[in-house]
N, C-alpha and C positions, 0 to 999 in steps of 0.2 A: 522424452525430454522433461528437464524437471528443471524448472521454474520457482522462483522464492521472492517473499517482498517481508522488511525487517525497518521496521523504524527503530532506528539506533539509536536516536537522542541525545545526537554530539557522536561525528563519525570520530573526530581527536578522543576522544575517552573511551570509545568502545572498541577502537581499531584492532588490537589483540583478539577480541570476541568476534569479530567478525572473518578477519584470518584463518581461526579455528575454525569458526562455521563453515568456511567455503574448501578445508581441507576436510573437515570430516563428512560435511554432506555431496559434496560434489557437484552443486546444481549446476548448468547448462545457463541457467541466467538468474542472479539475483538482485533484486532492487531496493535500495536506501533510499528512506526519508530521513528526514530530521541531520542533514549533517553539520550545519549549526556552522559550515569551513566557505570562506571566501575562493570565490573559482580558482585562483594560485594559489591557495591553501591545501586543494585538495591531494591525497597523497597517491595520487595515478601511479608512480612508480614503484609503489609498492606493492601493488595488486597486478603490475607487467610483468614484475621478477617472478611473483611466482606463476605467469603463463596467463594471466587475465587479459581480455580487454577490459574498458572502461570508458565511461563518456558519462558526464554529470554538469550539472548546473546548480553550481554554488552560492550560500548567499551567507554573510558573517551574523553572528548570534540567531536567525530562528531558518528555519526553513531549509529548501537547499535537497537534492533527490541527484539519485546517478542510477547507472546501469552497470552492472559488471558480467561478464558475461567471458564462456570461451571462445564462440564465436563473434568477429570483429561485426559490431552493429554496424546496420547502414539505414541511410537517408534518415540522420537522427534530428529532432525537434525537438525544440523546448517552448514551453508557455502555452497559453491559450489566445489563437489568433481573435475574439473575440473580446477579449482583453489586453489589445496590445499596447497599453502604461501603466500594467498592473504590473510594479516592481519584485511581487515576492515570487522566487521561485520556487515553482509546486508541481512543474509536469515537463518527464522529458519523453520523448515515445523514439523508438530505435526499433528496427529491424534483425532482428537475430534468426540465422538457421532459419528463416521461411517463414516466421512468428513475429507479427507485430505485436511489442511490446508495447505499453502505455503504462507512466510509473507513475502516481500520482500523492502526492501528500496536501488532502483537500482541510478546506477552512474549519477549524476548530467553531468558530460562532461565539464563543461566550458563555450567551445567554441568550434565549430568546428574546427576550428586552433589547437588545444590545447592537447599535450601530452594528460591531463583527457579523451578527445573526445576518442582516439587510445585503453586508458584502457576502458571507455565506452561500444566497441564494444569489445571486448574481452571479458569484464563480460555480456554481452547481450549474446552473443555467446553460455558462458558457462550453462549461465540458461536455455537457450532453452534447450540442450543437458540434464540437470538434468529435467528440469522438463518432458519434452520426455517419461524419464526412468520411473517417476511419475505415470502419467499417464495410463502406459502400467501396474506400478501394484492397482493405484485405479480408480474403476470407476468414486465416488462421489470424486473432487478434485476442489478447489475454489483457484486461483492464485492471491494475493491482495497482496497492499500496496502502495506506493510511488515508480510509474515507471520514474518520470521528462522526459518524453515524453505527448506531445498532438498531438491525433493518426489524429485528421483530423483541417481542418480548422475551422469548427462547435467550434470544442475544442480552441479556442485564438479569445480573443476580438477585435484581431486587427491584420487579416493572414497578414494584406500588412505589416504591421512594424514589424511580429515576419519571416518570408516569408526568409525560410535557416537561419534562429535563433538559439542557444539553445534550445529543447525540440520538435522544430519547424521545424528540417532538415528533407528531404526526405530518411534521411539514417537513423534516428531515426525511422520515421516511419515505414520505411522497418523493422528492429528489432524488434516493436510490432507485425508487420502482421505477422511476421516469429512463434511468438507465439500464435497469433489467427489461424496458421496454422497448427499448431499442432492438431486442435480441440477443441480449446476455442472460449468464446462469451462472447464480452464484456455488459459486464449483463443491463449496463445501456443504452447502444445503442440499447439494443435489445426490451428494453421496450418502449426508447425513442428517438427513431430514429433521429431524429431534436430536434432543441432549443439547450439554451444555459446553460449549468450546471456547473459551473467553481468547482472547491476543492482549490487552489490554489489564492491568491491574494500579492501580493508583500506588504512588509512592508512601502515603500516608495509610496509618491505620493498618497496616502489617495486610494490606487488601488480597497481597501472593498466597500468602500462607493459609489467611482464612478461606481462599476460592473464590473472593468477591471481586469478580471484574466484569466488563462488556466485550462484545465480540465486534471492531470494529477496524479491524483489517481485514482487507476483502481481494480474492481471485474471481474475479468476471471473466466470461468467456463465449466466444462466437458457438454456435452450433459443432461448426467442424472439429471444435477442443474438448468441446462439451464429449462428444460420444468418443472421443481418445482418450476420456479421462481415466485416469487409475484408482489413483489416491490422491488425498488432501490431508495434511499434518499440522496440528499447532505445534511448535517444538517448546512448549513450557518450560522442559529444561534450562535454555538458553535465560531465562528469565529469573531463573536460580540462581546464578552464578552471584559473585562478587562484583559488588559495582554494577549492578544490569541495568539496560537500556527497562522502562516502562513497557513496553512492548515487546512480545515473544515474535521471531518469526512465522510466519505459513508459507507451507509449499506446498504443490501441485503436481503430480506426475501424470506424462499422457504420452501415449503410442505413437508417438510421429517420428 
């Protein structure tokens, strides 16, 4: 089963790049952040023609995550019950082929200074708590997407200039351990303990090209995914192209 999570960054501009992606790689389930489209916006029929399911939770200018998948998800959710009048959409979780998914495109923060940072940790809070509950009812359960955290120093091209940054605080990182705490493994560190795998490169300052970026999309996974693991890919490629989303895809392959 192989598994992908791709912050596109405006599903309308990228929708070409992501077609390609899901006919050349083939995943079993891939997940959009960023698709920037109003829930009747979104272009479900497009991704039916060519044999997808789909289910997403839209929101116009920022935010906004779907699921696409060949098998038809079930008992799908959106939001964090924990936050139920928190308007931005950032989490849908669906049921695929035996695998609960969970898609997440979590709070950027700012700055640490910064009101955003305070909601930050509030919605980190809440998903722990939901996904918790997750957990306790599936065994196979995979936690992806766009976290804007990078969990260690390994993850940032530059710890001394990011060094209590955005994505880069010790209080961010606290917040992912709090969900590796739970019982997850981040799938890529566990294959590939060192080196350096960025998903992220800044539009400014030609960051692709020079190799200065953070590593801060992320594949979570319960025990039972964990030891079915195969592989884990950044597809940097995808980040080359014309017109690219800031963010490259990761995928996940596992024996199930």
């Amino acid at each position: 089963m192989k598994i992908a999570t791709w912050n596109v960054n405006s599903l309308n501009v990228r929708l070409p790049q992501v077609q390609d992606w899901l006919q050349q790689h083939q995943p079993d389930v891939l997940v959009l952040q960023e698709l920037k489209l109003d829930q009747d916006k979104y272009p479900a029929a497009v991704f039916q023609m060519g044999g997808w399911h789909t289910v997403w939770s839209g929101q116009k200018t920022y935010n906004g995550v779907a699921i696409i998948s060949r098998a038809e998800p079930q008992d799908v959710h959106a939001g964090l019950p924990a936050l139920p009048d928190d308007p931005q959409r950032r989490v849908i979780a669906a049921t695929v082929g035996g695998v609960r998914v969970i898609n997440v495109y979590c709070v950027n923060g700012e700055a640490p200074d910064s009101p955003k940072f305070e909601y930050k940790r509030q919605w980190f809070a809440a998903l722990a708590e939901f996904v918790r509950g997750e957990i306790g009812r599936y065994e196979k359960l995979v936690l992806l997407g766009d976290f804007n955290i990078a969990p260690a120093d390994a993850d940032c091209y530059d710890p001394e200039k990011w060094h209590e940054k955005i994505h880069c605080t010790s209080a961010e990182r606290s917040w992912f351990g709090n969900l590796l705490g739970l019982g997850l493994t981040d799938s890529l560190r566990h294959l590939h303990p060192e080196g350096a795998y960025y998903t992220w490169w800044d539009y400014r300052g030609a960051m692709f090209q020079r190799k200065q970026g953070l590593r801060i999309d992320h594949i979570l996974v319960t025990p039972a995914l964990r030891d079915a693991l195969q592989t884990v890919q950044v597809d940097s490629e995808a980040r080359a192209q014309e017109r690219p989303s800031d963010h490259a895809p990761v995928w996940a392959e596992f024996a199930v």
